[in-house]
C-alpha positions as CSV (number, residue, x, y, z in Angstrom):
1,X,-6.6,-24.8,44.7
2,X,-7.8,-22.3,41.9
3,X,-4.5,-20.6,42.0
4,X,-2.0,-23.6,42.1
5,X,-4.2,-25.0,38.7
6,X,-3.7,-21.8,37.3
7,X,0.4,-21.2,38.4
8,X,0.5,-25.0,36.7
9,X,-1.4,-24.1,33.2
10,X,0.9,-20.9,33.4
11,X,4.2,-23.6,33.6
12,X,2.9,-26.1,31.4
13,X,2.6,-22.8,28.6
14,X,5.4,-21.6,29.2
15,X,7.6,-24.9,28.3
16,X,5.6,-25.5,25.5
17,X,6.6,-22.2,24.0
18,X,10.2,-22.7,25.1
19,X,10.2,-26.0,23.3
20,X,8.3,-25.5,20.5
21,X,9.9,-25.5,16.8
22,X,9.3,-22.8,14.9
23,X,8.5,-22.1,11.1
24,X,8.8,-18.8,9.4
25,X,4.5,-18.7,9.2
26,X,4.6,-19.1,12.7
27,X,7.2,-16.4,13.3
28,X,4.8,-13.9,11.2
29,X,1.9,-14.4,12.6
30,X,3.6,-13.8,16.3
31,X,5.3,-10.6,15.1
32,X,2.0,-9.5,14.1
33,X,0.6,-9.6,17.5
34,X,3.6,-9.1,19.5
35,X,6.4,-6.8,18.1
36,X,6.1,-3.9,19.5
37,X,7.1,-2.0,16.3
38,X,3.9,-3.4,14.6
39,X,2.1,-2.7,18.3
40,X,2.9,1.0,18.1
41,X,2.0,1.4,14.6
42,X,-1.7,0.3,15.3
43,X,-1.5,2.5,18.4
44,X,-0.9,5.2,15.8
45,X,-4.1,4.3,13.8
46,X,-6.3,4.2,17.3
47,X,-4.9,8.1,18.4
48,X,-5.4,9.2,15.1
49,X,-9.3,8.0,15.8
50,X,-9.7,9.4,19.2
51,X,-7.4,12.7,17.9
52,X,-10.6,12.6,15.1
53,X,-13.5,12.1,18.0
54,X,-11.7,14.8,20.1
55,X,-12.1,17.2,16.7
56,X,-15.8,16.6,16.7
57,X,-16.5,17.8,19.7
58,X,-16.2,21.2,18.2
59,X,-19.1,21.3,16.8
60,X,-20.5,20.5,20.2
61,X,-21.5,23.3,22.8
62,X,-19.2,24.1,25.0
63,X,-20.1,25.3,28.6
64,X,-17.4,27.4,30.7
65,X,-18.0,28.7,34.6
66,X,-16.0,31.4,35.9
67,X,-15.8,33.1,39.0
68,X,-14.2,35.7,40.6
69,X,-14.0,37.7,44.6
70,X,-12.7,40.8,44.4
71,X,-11.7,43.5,47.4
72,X,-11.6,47.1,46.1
73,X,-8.8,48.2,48.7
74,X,-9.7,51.7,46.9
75,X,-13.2,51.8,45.1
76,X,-12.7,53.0,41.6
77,X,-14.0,56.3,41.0
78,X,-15.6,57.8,37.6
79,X,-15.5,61.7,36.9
80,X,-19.1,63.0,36.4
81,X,-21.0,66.4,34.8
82,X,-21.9,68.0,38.3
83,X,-25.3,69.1,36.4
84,X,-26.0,65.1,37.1
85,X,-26.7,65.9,40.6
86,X,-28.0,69.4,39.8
87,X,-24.5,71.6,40.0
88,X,-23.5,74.2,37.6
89,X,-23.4,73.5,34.1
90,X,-19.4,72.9,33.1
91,X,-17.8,71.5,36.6
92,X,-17.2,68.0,37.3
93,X,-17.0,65.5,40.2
94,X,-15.8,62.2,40.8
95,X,-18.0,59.5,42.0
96,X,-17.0,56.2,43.8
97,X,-19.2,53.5,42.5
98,X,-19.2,49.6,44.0
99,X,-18.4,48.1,47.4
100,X,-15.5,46.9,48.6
101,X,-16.4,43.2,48.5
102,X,-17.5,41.6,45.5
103,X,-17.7,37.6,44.4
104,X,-18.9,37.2,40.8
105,X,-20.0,34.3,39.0
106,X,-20.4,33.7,35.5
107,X,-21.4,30.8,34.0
108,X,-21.4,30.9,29.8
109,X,-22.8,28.6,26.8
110,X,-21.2,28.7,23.5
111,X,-22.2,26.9,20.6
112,X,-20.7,27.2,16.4
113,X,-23.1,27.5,14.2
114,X,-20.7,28.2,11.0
115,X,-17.1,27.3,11.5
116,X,-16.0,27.1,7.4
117,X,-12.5,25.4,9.0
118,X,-14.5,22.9,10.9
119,X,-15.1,20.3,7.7
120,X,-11.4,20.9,6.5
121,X,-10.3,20.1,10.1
122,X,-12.7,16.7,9.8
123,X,-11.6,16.1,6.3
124,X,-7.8,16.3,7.1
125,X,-8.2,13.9,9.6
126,X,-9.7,11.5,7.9
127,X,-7.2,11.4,5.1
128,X,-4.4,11.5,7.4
129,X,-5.7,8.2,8.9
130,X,-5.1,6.9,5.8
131,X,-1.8,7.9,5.9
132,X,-1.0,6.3,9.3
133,X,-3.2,3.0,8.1
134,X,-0.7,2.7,5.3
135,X,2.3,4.0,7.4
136,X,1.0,1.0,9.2
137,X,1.4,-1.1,6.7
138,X,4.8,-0.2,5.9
139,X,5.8,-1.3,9.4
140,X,4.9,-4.3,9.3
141,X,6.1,-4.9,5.9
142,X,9.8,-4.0,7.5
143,X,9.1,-6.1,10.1
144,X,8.3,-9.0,8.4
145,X,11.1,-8.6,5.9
146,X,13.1,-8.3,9.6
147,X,11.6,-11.2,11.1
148,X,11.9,-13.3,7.4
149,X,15.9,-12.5,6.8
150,X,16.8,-13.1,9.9
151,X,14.8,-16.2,10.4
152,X,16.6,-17.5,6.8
153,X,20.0,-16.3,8.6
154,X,19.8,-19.1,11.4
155,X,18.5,-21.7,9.0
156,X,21.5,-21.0,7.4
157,X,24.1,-20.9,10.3
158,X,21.7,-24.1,11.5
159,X,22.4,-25.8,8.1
160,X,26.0,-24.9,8.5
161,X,26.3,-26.4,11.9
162,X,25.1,-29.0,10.6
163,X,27.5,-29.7,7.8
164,X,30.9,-29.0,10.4
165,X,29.1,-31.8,13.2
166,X,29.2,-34.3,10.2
167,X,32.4,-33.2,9.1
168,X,33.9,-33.4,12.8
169,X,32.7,-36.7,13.3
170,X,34.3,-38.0,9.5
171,X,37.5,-36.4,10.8
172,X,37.3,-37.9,14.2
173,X,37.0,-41.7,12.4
174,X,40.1,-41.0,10.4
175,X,42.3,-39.5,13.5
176,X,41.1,-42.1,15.5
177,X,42.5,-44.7,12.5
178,X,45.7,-42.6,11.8
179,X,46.2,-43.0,15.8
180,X,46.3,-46.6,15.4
181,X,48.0,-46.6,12.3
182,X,50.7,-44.6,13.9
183,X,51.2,-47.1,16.8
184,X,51.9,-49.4,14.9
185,X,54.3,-47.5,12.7
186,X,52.9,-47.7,9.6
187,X,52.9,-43.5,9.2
188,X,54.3,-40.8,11.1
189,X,52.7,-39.0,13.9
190,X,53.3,-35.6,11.8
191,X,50.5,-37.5,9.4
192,X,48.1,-37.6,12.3
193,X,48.9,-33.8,13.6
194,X,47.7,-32.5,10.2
195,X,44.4,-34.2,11.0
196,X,44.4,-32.6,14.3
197,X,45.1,-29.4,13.2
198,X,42.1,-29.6,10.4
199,X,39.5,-30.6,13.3
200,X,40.8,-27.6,15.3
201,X,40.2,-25.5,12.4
202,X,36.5,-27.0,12.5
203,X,35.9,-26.9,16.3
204,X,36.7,-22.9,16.3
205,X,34.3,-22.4,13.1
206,X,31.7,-24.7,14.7
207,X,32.2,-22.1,18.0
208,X,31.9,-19.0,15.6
209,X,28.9,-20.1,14.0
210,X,27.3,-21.1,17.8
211,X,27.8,-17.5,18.9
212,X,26.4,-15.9,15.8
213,X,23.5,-18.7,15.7
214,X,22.6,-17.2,19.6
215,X,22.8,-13.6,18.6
216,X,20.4,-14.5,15.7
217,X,18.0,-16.3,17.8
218,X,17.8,-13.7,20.7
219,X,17.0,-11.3,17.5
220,X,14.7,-13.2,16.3
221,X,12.9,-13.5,20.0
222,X,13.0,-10.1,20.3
223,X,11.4,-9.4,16.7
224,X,8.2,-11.8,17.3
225,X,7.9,-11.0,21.1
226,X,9.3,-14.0,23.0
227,X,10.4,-14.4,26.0
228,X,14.2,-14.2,25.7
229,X,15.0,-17.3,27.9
230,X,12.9,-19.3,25.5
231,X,14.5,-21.8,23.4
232,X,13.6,-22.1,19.6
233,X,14.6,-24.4,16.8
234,X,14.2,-23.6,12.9
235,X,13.3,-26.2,10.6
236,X,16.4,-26.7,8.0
237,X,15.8,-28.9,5.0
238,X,11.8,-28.5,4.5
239,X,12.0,-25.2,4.2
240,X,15.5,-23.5,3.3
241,X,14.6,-25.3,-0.2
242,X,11.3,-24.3,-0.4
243,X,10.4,-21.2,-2.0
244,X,8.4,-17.9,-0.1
245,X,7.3,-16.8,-3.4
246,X,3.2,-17.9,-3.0
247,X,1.7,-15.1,-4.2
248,X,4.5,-13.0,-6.3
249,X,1.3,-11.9,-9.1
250,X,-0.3,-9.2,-6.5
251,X,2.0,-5.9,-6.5
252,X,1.2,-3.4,-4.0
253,X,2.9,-0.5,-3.8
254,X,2.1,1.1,-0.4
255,X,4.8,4.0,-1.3
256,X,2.3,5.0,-3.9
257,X,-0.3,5.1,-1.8
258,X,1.5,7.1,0.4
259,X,2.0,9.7,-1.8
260,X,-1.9,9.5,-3.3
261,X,-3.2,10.3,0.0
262,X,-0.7,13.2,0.5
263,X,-1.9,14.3,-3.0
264,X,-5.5,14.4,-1.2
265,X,-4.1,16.2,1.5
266,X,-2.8,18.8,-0.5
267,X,-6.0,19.5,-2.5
268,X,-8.3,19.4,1.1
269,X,-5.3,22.1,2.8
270,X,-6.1,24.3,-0.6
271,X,-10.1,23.9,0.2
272,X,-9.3,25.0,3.9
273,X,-6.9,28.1,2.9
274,X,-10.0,29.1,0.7
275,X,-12.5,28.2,3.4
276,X,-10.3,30.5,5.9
277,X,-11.9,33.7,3.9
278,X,-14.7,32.9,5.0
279,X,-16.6,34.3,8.7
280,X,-17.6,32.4,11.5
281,X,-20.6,32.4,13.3
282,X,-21.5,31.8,16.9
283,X,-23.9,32.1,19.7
284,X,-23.7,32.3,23.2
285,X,-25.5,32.6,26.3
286,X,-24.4,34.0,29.9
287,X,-26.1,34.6,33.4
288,X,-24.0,36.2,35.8
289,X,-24.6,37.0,39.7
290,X,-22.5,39.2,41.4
291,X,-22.9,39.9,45.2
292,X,-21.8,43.2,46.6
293,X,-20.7,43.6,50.4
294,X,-20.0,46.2,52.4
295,X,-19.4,45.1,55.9
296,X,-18.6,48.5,57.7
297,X,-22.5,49.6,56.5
298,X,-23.5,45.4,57.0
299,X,-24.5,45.5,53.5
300,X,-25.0,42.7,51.2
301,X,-26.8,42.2,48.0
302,X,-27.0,40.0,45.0
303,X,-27.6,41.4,41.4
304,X,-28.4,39.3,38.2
305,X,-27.4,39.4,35.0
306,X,-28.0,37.3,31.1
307,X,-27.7,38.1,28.3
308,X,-27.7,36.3,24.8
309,X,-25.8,37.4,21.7
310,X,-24.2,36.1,17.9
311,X,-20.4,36.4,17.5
312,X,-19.1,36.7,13.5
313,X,-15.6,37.0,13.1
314,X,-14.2,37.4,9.7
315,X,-10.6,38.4,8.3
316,X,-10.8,41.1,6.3
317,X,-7.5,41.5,5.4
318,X,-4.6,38.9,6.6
319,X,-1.7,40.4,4.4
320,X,-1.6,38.5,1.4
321,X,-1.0,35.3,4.1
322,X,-3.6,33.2,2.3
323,X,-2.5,33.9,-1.0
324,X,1.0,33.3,-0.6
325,X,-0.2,29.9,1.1
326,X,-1.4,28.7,-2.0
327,X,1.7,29.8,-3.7
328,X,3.5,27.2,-1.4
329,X,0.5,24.6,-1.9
330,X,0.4,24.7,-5.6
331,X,4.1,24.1,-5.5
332,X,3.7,21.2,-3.2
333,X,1.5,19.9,-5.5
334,X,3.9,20.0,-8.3
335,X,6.1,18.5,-6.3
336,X,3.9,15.5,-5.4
337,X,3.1,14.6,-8.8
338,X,7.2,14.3,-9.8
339,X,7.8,12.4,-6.5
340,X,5.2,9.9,-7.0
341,X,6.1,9.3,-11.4
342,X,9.8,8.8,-9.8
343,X,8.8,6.4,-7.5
344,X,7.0,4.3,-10.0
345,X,9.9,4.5,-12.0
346,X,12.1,3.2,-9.4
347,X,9.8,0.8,-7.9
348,X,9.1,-1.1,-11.4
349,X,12.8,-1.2,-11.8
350,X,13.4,-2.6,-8.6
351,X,10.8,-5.3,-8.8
352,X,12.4,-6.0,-12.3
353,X,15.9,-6.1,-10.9
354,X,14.9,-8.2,-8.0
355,X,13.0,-10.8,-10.2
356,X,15.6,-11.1,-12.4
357,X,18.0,-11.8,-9.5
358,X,15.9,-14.5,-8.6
359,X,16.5,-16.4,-11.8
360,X,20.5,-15.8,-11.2
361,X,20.1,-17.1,-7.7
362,X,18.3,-20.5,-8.3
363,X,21.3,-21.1,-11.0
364,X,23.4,-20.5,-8.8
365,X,22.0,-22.5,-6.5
366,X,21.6,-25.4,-8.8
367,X,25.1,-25.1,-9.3
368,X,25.9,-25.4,-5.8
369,X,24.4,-28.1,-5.4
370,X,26.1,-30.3,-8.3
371,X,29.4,-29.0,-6.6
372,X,28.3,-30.2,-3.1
373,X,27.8,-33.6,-4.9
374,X,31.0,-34.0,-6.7
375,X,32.8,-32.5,-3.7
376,X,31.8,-35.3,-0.9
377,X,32.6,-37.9,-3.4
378,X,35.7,-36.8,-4.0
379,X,36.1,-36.8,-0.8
380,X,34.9,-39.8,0.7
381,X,36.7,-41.8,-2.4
382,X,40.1,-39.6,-1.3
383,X,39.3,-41.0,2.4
384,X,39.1,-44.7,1.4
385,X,42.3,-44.5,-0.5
386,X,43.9,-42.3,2.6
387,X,42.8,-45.8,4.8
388,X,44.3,-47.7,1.7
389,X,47.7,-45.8,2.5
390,X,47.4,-45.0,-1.3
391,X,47.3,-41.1,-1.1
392,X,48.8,-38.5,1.7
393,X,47.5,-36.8,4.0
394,X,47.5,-34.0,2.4
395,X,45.3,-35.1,-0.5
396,X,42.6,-35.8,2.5
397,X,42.9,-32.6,3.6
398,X,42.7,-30.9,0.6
399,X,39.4,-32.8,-0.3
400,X,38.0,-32.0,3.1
401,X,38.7,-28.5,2.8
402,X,37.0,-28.5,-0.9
403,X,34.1,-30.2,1.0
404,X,33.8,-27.8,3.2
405,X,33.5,-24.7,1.0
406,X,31.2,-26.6,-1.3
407,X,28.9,-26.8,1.9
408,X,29.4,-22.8,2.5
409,X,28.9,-21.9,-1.1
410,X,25.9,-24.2,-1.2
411,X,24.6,-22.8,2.3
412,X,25.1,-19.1,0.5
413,X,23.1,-20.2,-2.3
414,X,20.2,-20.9,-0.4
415,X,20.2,-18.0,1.9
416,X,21.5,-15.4,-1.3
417,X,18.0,-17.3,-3.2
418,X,15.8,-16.4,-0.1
419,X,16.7,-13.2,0.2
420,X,16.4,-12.3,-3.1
421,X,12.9,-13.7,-2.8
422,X,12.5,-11.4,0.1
423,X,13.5,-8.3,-1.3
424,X,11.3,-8.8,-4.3
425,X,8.4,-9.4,-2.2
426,X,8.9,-6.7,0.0
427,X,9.4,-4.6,-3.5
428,X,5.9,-5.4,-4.4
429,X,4.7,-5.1,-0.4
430,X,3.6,-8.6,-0.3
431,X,5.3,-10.0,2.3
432,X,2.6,-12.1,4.4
């Protein structure tokens, strides 16, 4: 019983989500959570903070077993003074020492006391999650500005679907009248095949425009994670009109960033090339048994050994590899500084541009819009006079096909206005 309530919650989600209309908030907040673009980037940010837990454990002791068996098909043997077994001074003999069996087990402690590369290693990190928290960022600004134009696309291609429907149906009612008008002789049936051919003309836009608004739409479902045999619907007229710009006063320039914490990268890899001239320090511990057999003789025997000790290591002398290091670092540096004035440079001017583009956009579309107007009443006056019998066919058509690129220019306006909005919220990274 559990199971068949839960399989029935599962269907009853499901078509809600398939039936559900969608505005562009909604279609943000879901890419948030579900594009797998934005998913990886934050994957990025959670590595980069187990990469930085894995880093401390350096500081940690570390603990190592190792052990060995050993058969001495020939026992080593070690040249002696024969005085050392009370021969003449000056001759020499060889001495096998060992067994030929021996299993030998170490087991070692290790623990850093002074490691100068340790707190560049820890510093580095941490600035580079910085980087990948604004890389971050970054990805889910493209996203968004994916998810936004895309979204704006099919309101568009809706709108224009729209327009053609109302348009097919206005030239249905007028072939439908020239049909009668023709049986009973009062115009030609070439009058009424000029009609036909119009509507044909609309039924194979209305088809292109069906097969882009499904590409769009599986996009779209694939940009904020839905399931791809969901159906959506865009909102049209509350929204193509309505302007994204909320909150166009905050500029954030996550490029800038960017190139700040690579500044700070720079500067700690200069600390850590110094730090590398520095020793290390490090003690260790080691107890080691070692049993010796020698079956032939049925000996056997087990002999201990510890010991503790400090390790320095220091680089005396690397060939000039530290100082050429900082050649290359102080030229990075140089180079960081001219890379982030030209980005401010080209980021102002494209914030600028884009703002200013906005302002030529909602003219435009103001203009559009006054066309639209004149252009359907134009043409519906031009109908009335085509049922009249006072004007040809060929006026109608020439008034419909006015109409019909008053509705494109007007559905360009809009999407042209939105997207300028787009790019110059994405040019400020304030796309939310």
């Amino acid at each position: 019983m559990k199971s068949q309530l839960v399989y029935i919650i599962g269907v009853f989600c499901t078509f809600s989500l398939q039936s559900q209309e969608l505005n562009l908030e909604a279609c943000l907040k879901m890419a948030d959570t579900a594009n797998l673009s934005i998913r990886n980037s934050l994957l990025d940010i959670e590595i980069n903070d187990k990469q930085r837990s894995a880093y401390m454990s350096a500081r940690l002791p570390h603990l190592t077993y190792a052990g060995d068996y050993k058969y001495n098909a020939i026992i080593p043997g070690q040249v002696v003074p024969g005085a050392f077994f009370g021969g003449a001074p000056g001759t020499f003999s060889t001495v096998q020492f060992g067994v030929p069996y021996v299993l030998s087990n170490t087991l070692q402690l290790t623990q850093v006391l002074y490691n100068p590369q340790v707190n560049y290693g820890l510093n580095a990190l941490k600035i580079n999650s910085e980087i990948v928290e604004i890389q971050q960022r970054m990805t889910a600004q493209d996203v968004k500005h994916q998810v936004a134009s895309t979204y704006f696309n099919l309101q568009a291609i809706t709108k224009q679907l729209t327009f053609i429907s109302s348009n097919i149906a206005n030239m249905d009612k007028l072939i439908s009248n020239m049909n009668a008008m023709v049986q009973q002789e009062l115009v030609i049936q070439t009058e009424a095949d000029k009609l036909q051919i119009n509507r044909l003309s609309l039924l194979n836009s209305q088809e292109s425009l069906l097969a882009t608004k499904d590409q769009l739409e599986t996009l779209l479902k694939i940009l904020i994670g839905m399931d791809s045999k969901a159906t959506i619907s865009v909102p049209v007229d509350n929204l193509v009109e309505q302007s994204i710009l909320v909150d166009s006063g905050s500029i954030n320039y996550p490029e800038l960033e960017m190139l700040a914490a690579q500044q700070k990268m720079n500067v700690e890899e200069r600390k850590g090339t110094n730090m590398a001239y520095l020793p290390s320090l490090s003690f260790y511990a080691a107890y080691n048994y070692n049993y010796n057999m020698k079956p032939e003789d049925d000996y056997r025997t087990g002999i201990e050994g510890a010991f503790l000790g400090l390790r320095l290591d220091w680089t005396l002398f690397d060939g000039l590899e530290k100082f050429h290091k900082q050649k290359v670092n102080a030229l990075n540096a140089e180079k960081l500084v001219n890379q982030r004035d030209l980005a401010l440079q080209q980021l102002d001017m494209k914030a600028a541009s884009m703002k200013r583009q906005i302002e030529v956009q909602k003219s435009s579309l103001s203009i559009s819009q006054e066309q639209l107007m004149l252009s359907d009443r134009v043409y519906k006056q031009t109908a009335s006079k085509f049922e009249q019998g006072t004007v040809s066919s060929n006026d109608l058509i020439t008034a419909e096909n006015n109409l019909q690129q008053a509705q494109t220019n007007l559905v360009s306006a809009y999407i042209q206005l939105r997207q300028a909005e787009l790019e110059y919220l994405k040019s400020i990274g304030n796309i939310k």
